[in-house]
C-alpha positions in Angstrom: -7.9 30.2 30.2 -11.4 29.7 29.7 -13.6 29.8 26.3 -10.6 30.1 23.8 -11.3 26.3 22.7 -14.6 25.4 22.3 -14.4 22.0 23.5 -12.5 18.5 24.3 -12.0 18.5 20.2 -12.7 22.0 19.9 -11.1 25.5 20.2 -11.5 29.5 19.1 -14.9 29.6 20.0 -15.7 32.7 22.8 -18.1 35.1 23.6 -21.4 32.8 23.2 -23.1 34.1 26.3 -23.1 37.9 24.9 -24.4 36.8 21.4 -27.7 38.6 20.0 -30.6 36.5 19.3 -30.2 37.0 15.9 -26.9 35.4 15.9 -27.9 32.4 18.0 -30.8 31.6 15.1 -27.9 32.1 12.6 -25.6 30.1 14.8 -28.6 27.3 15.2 -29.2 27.1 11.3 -25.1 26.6 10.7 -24.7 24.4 13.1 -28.2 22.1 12.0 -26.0 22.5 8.2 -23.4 21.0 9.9 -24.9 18.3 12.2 -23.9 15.3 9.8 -20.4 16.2 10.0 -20.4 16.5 14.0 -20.8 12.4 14.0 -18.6 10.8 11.0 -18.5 6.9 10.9 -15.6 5.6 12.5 -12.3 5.3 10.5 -9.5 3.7 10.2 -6.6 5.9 11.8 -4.5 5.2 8.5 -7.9 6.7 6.6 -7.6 9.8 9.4 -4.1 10.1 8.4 -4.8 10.4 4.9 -7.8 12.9 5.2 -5.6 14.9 6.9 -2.9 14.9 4.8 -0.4 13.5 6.9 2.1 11.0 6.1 1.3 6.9 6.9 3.7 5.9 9.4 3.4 2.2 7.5 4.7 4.3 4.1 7.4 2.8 4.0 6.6 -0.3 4.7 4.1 -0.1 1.9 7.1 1.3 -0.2 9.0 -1.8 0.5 5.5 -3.7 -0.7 5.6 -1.5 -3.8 9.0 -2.5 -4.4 8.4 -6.1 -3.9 5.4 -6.2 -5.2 6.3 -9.0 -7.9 6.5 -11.3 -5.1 3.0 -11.6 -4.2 1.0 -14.3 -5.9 -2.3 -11.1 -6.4 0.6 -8.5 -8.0 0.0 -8.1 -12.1 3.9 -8.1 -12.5 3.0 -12.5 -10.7 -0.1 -13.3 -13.1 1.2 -11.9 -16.1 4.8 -14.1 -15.6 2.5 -17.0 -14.5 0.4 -16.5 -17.9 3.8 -16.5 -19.7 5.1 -19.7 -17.8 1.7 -21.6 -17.7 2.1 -21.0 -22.4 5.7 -21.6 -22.6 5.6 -24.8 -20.6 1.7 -25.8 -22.9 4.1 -24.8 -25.7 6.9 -27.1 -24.3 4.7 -30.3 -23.7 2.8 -30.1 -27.4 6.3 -30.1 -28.8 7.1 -32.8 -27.1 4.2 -34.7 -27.3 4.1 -34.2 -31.0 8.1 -35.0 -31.1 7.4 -38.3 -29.3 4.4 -39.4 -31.1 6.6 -38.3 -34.7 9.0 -40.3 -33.5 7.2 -43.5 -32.1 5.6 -43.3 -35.7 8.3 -43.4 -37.7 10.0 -46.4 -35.6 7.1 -48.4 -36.1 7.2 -47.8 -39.8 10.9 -48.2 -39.5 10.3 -51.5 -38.0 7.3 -52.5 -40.2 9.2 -52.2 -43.0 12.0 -53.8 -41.6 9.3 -56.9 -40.8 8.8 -57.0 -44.2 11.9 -56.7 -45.8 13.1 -59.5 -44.0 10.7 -61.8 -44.8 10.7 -61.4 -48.0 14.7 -61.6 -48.2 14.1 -65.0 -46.2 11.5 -66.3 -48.9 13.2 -65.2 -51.9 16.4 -67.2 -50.0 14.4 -70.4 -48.9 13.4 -70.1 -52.8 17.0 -70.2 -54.0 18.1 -73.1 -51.5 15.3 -75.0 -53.2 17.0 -75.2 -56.5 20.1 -77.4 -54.7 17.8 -79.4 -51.8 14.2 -80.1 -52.7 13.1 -81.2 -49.7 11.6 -77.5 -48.2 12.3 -78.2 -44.5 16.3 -78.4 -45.9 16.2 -75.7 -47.6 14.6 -73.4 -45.1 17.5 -75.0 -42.1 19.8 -73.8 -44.9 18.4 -70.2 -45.7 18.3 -69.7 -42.1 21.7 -70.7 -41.4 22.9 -68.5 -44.0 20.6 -65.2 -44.0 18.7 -65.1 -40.7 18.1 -61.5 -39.8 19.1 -60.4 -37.1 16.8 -59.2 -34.1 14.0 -61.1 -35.4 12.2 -64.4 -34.7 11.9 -66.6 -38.1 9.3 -69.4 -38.9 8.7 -71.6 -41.8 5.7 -72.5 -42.4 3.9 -75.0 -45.1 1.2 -74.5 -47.0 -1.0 -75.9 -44.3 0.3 -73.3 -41.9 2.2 -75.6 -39.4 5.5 -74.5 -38.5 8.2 -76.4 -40.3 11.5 -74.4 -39.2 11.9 -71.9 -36.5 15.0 -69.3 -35.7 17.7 -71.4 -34.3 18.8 -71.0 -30.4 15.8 -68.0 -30.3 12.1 -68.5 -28.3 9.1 -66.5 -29.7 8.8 -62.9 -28.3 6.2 -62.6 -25.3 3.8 -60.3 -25.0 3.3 -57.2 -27.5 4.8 -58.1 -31.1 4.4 -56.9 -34.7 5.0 -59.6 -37.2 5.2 -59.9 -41.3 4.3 -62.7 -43.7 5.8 -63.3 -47.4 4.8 -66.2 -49.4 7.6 -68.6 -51.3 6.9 -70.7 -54.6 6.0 -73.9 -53.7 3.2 -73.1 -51.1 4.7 -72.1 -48.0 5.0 -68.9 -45.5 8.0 -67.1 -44.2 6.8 -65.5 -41.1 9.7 -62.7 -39.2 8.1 -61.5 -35.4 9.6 -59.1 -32.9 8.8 -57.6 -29.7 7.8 -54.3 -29.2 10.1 -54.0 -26.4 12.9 -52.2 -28.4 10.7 -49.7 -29.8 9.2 -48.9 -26.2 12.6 -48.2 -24.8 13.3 -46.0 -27.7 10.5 -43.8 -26.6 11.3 -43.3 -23.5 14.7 -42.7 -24.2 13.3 -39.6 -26.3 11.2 -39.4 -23.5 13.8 -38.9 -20.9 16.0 -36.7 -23.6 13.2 -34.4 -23.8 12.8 -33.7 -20.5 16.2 -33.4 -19.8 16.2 -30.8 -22.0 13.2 -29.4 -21.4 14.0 -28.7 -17.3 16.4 -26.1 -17.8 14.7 -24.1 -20.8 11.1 -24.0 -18.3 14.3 -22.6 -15.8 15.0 -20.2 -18.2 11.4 -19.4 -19.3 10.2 -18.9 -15.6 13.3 -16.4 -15.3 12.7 -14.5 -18.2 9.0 -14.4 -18.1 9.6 -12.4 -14.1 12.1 -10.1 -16.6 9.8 -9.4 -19.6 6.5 -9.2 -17.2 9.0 -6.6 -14.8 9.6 -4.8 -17.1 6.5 -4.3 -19.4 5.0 -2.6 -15.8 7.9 -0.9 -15.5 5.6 2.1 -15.9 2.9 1.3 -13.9 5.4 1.0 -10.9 6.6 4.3 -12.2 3.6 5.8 -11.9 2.5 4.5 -8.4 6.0 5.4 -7.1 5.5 9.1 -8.0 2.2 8.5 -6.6 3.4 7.1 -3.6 6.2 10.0 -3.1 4.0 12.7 -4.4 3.8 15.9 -1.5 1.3 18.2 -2.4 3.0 21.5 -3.3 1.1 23.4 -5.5 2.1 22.2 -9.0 0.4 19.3 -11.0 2.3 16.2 -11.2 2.6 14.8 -14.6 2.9 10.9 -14.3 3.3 9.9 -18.1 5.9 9.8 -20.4 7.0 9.6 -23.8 8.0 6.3 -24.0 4.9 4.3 -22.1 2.8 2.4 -24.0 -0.2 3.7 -25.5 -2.6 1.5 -23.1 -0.2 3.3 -19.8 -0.2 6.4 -21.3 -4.2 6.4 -21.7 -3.9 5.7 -18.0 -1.4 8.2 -17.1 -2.9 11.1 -18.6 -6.1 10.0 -16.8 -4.5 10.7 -13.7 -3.4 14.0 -15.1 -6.5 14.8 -16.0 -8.0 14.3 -12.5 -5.2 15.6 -10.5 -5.5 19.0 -12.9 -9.5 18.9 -11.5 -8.6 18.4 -8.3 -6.1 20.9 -8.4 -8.4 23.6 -9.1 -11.0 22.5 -6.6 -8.1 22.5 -4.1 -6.7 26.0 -5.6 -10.4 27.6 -5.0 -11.0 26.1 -1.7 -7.7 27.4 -0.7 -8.3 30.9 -1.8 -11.6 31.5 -0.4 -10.0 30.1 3.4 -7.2 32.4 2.6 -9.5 35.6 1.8 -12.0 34.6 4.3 -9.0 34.7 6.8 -7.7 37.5 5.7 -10.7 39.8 6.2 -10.7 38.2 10.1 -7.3 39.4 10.5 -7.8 43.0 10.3 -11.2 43.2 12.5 -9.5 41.2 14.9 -6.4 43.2 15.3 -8.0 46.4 15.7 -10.5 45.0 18.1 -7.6 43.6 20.3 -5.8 46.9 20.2 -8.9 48.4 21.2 -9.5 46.7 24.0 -5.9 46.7 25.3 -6.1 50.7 25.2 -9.7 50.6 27.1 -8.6 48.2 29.9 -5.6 51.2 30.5 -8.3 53.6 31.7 -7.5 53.8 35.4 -11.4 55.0 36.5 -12.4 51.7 34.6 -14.5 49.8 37.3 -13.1 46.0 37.9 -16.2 44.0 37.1 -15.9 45.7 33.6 -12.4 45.3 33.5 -12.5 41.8 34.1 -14.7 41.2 31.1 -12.6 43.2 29.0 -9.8 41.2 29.8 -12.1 37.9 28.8 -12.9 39.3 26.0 -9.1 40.4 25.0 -8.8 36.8 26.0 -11.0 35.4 23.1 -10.2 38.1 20.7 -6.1 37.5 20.8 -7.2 33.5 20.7 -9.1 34.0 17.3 -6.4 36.1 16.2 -3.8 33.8 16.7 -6.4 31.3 15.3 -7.0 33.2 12.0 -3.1 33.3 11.7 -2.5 29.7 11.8 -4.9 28.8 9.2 -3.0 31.4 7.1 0.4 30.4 7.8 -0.9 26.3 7.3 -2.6 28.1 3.6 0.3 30.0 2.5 2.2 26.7 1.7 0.5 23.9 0.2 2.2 21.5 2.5 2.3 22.5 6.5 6.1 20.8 6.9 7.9 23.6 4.7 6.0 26.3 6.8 6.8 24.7 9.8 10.2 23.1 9.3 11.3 25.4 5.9 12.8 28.8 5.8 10.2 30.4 8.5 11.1 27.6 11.3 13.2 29.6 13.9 14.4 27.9 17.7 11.5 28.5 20.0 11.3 28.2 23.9 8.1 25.8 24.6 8.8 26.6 27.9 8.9 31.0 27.5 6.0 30.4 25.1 3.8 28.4 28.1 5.0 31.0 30.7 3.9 34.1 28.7 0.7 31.9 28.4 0.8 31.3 32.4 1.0 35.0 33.0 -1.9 35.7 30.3 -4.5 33.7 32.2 -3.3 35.2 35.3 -4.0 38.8 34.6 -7.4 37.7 32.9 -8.5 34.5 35.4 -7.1 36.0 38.6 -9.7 34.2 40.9 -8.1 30.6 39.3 -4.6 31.5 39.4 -3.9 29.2 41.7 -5.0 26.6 39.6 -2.6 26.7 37.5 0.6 24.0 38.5 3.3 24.9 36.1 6.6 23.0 36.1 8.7 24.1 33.3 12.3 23.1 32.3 14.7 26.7 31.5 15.3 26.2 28.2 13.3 23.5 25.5 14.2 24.5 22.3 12.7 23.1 19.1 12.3 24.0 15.7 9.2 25.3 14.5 7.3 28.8 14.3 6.6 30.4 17.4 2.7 31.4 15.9 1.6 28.0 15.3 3.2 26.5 18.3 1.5 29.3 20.3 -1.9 28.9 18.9 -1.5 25.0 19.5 0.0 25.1 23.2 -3.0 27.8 23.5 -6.1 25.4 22.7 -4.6 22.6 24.9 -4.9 25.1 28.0 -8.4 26.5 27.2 -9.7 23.0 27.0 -8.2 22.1 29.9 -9.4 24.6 32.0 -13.0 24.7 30.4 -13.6 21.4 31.9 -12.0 21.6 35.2 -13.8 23.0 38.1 -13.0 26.5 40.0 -10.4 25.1 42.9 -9.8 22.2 40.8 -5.7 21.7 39.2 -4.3 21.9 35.8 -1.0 20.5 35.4 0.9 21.6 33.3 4.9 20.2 32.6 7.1 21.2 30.0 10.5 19.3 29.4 13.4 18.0 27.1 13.5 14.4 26.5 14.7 11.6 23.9 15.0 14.0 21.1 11.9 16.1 21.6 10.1 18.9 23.3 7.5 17.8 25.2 4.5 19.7 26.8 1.8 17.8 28.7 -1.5 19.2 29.9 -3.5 17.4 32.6 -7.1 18.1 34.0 -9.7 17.1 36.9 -11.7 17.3 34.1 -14.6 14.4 32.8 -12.0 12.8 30.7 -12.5 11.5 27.4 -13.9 7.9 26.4 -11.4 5.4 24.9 -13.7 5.2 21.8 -13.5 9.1 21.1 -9.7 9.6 22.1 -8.8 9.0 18.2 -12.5 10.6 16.5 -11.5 14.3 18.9 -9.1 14.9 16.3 -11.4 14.9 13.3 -12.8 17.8 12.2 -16.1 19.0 13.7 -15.9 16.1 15.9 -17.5 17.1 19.1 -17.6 14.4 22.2 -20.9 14.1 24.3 -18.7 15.6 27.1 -18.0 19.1 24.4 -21.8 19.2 23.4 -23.1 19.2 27.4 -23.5 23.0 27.9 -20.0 23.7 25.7 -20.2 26.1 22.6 -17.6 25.4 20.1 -16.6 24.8 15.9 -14.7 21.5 16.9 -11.7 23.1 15.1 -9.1 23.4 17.8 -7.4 19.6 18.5 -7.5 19.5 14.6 -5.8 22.3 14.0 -3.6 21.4 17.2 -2.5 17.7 15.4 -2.1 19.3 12.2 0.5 21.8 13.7 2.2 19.5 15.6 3.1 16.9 12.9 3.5 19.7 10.8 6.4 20.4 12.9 7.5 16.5 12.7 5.6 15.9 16.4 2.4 14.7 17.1 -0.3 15.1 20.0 -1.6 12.2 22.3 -4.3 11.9 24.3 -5.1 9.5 27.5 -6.4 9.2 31.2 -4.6 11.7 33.7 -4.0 10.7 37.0 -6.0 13.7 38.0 -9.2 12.6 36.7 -9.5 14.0 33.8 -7.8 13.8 29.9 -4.0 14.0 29.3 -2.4 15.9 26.2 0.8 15.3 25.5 2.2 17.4 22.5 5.8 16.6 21.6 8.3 18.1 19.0 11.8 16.9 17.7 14.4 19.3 19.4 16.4 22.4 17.3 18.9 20.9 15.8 21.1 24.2 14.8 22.0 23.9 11.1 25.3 23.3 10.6 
């Protein structure tokens, strides 16, 4: 099967030893354009993914994030219920602080006042006991007796300030007090004391009443301020959901709407905007691959049919022969090159070529037989190269082009790299769900760093550039079809020697 991929990486590249020396300068100038594509920086395999257009298998695990994005202390929806919270509960302590300090002010004037008014009550009464008992220590006893306050410490004091009369069965408050003075005819003072104590626990009984009160409205703030900050992005999760879910199709996706704000819908129509621009960039590039294809088609068909009639000539001698049938080879591999770009173009997204109205049941294992026979009639000295083990019957869903083209570029590079006398082994079977087809060679192998980087575009190992002519097209275009068709293609060591392919697609599933 040799030339119809141009190397491990590679594939629909033939014919380079018969090219004109005008189209190996031509050839040299492309290929120097191309030269800083042939060695991309490593990437991440869920940036390969994306560059190819292909589905993350963590998407929905990141749709799960999306969803529960408000959890995580660097989400928007987190900071802007935190902002809310870290106000309401500022809000909450000034108007408490300012209700406690109102409050401890206005029991202190309460209780100045109250100072006051007892003291003078108790003068203007030691005045009145006066008129009956002249003698002042009597008459205070006797006011005392009769009109003490209550709650208060009471001294009598004469004009000398020595303490004449005192609060009966009562000791002077300790520690922090507030006291009040009122003079009495006859030279004399009336002094009332009390502790602070009282008005202290009266603050921290509003205190403790605040806060009681305060612990379930900051339970109630913190559980709104999730709801009103949820909902005000309710648009931007909106618009990263149809994001997330968008599948390119071929039509613009509009992500605002009426009702969004007018700072989302600035940043919705942006994304309009620049998905309308990439759209026709997209559109154009798609066009020219489509008409560039489509003029291949026809040269190529009439070339192969061409060459099919001349190999019938009977007086054909077989060293020509046998480079007409290399050259059929090559030709039918372009061709069937050139239609899997156009059947991957005609849709915007592979999966509804490949699994849409067009998939039909296909035979992987007919399709490698008819592929077996092929490079016996056109390798015959290397058909016993060839170790085929084939199941009867593995059916999958898919299109019998693609899957061709695919199964096609696995075998050339397979037998590109292995030796004359050396085996490619080939096994086709039915297992967990899928079709599998596995391609082994005695070839060089592929390094564990470039087993990933093979599937890139252009990508060309040091093993494909030794003495191997080639776009770098072919494993591409073989991963592209094959998750297209809900597979994928794997590659690793082969017990042969060489590198191990192992393409797999989910069985036919007849519709019910």
């Amino acid at each position: 099967m040799g030339g119809a991929g141009g190397a491990r990486g590679e594939a629909g590249k033939g014919g380079g030893a018969h090219r004109s020396p005008r189209e190996r300068l031509a050839r040299g100038r492309a290929s120097r354009i191309r030269q800083p594509r042939r060695h991309p920086e490593p990437a991440s395999p869920q940036a390969r993914r994306r560059r190819r257009g292909v589905r993350d298998p963590d998407h929905s695990r990141r749709r799960i994030r999306l969803r529960g994005h408000h959890l995580s202390s660097h989400s928007l929806e987190h900071r802007l219920a935190r902002i809310q919270q870290i106000l309401a509960l500022g809000l909450i302590l000034l108007i408490a602080t300012i209700s406690v300090w109102i409050s401890a002010r206005t029991l202190e004037r309460q209780e100045t006042t109250f100072l006051f008014d007892s003291a003078i009550q108790m003068a203007r009464s030691i005045a009145i006991e006066r008129r009956d008992a002249p003698d002042l220590p009597t008459a205070a006893e006797s006011a005392l007796e009769e009109n003490a306050p209550v709650g208060v410490y009471v001294r009598v004091l004469d004009a000398q300030n020595r303490e004449m009369v005192s609060s009966p069965g009562q000791e002077a408050p300790h520690g922090h007090r507030r006291e009040a003075r009122a003079a009495f005819a006859g030279g004399g003072w009336v002094v009332v004391s009390m502790s602070d104590e009282p008005r202290r626990r009266a603050v921290l009984a509003i205190i403790l009443a605040l806060t009681v009160t305060a612990l379930p409205l900051l339970l109630v703030v913190s559980a709104s301020s999730r709801v009103i900050a949820r909902r005000a992005l309710r648009p931007l999760s909106r618009i990263a959901s149809q994001a997330e879910n968008t599948s390119w199709d071929g039509q613009v996706r509009r992500f605002g709407s009426a009702g969004d704000p007018a700072e989302i819908g600035a940043l919705a129509g942006s994304f309009d905007r620049l998905l309308e621009r990439l759209d026709e960039i997209l559109r154009a590039e798609r066009n020219f691959t489509q008409d560039a294809a489509h003029e291949l088609r026809t040269p190529l068909t009439v070339l192969c049919g061409e060459i099919e009639y001349a190999v019938q000539d009977p007086s054909m001698p077989p060293h020509i022969r046998d480079g007409l049938d290399r050259a059929l080879q090559q030709a039918r591999a372009m061709s069937d090159l050139v239609e899997a770009l156009l059947l991957l173009l005609q849709g915007s997204d592979p999966e509804s070529k490949a699994r849409g109205e067009l998939a039909q049941p296909v035979n992987l294992s007919d399709l490698v037989r008819d592929l077996d026979r092929e490079f016996r009639d056109v390798e015959r000295q290397r058909a016993g190269d060839f170790d085929l083990s084939a199941e009867d019957e593995v059916l999958v869903r898919g299109h019998s082009t693609l899957l061709t083209s695919a199964i096609r570029n696995l075998l050339s590079n397979a037998f590109k790299f292995t030796a004359a006398g050396q085996r490619v082994r080939v096994r086709v079977f039915n297992g967990s769900g899928r079709g599998t087809v596995v391609v082994e060679d005695a070839g060089p192998g592929i390094a564990s760093a470039d087993r990933e980087r093979v599937f890139d575009p252009f990508f060309r190992s040091a093993e494909a550039r030794a003495g191997q002519e080639g776009f770098g097209l072919g494993l591409p275009i073989l991963r592209r079809v094959a998750r297209a068709h809900g597979g994928d293609v794997l590659v690793s060591s082969s017990s042969l020697g060489g590198a191990r392919f192992e393409l797999f697609i989910p069985t036919w599933l007849s519709p019910s």
